[in-house]
C-alpha positions in Angstrom: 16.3 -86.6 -24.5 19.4 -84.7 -23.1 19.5 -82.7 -26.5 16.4 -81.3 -26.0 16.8 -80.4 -22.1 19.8 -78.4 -23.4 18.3 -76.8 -26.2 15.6 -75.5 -23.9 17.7 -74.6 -21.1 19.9 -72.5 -23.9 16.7 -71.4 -25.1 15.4 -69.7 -22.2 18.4 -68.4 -21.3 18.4 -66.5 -24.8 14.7 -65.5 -23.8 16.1 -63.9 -20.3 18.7 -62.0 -21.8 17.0 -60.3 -24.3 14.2 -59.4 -22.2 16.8 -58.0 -19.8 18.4 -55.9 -22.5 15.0 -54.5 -23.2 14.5 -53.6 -19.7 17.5 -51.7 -19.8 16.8 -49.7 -22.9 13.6 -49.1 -21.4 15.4 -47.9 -18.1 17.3 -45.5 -20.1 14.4 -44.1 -21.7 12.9 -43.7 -18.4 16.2 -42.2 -17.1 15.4 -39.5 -20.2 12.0 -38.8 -19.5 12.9 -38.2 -15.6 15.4 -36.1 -16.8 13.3 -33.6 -18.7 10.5 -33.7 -16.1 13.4 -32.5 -13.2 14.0 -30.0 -15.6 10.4 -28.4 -16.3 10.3 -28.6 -12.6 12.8 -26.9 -12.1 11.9 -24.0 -14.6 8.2 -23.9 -13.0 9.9 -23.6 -9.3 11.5 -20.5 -10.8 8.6 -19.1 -12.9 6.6 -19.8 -8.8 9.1 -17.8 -7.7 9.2 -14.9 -9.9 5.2 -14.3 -9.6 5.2 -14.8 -5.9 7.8 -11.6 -5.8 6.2 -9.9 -8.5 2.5 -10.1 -6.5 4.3 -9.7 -2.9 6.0 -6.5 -4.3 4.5 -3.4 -2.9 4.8 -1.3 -5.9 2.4 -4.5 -7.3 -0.3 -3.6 -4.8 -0.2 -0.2 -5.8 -0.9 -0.3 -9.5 -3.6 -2.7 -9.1 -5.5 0.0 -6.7 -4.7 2.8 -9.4 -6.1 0.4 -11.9 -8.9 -0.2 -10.2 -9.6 3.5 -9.7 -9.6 4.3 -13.2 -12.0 1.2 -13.9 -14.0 2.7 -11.3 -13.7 6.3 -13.0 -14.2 5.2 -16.5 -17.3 3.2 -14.9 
């Protein structure tokens, strides 16, 4: 009877650490995936930025109302 209390005892603790390896790898995949989503992120933030200077430029405001004149023209 003690056998078999120590073979299950030594067979869940094989269970817990392979299921805690897995959560690991699975961490680290996470980790990898944050990773490359902090990164696109970060490349939209400066893509934002870029078109909010290129519409808040005057010089943008401009060439819309001449391209608007010459749709109106053409028209």
């Amino acid at each position: 009877m003690t056998a078999i209390i120590i073979v299950a005892i030594c067979a869940w603790a094989l269970v817990s650490i392979v299921d805690s390896a897995k959560d690991k790898s699975k961490k680290k995949l996470n980790s990898k995936e944050t990773d490359a989503y902090k990164k696109e992120i970060t490349d939209l933030k400066e893509r934002v930025s870029v078109l909010e200077k290129i519409v808040t430029d005057e010089r943008y405001d401009l060439k819309k109302q001449f391209a608007d004149l010459e749709k109106d023209r053409v028209a």
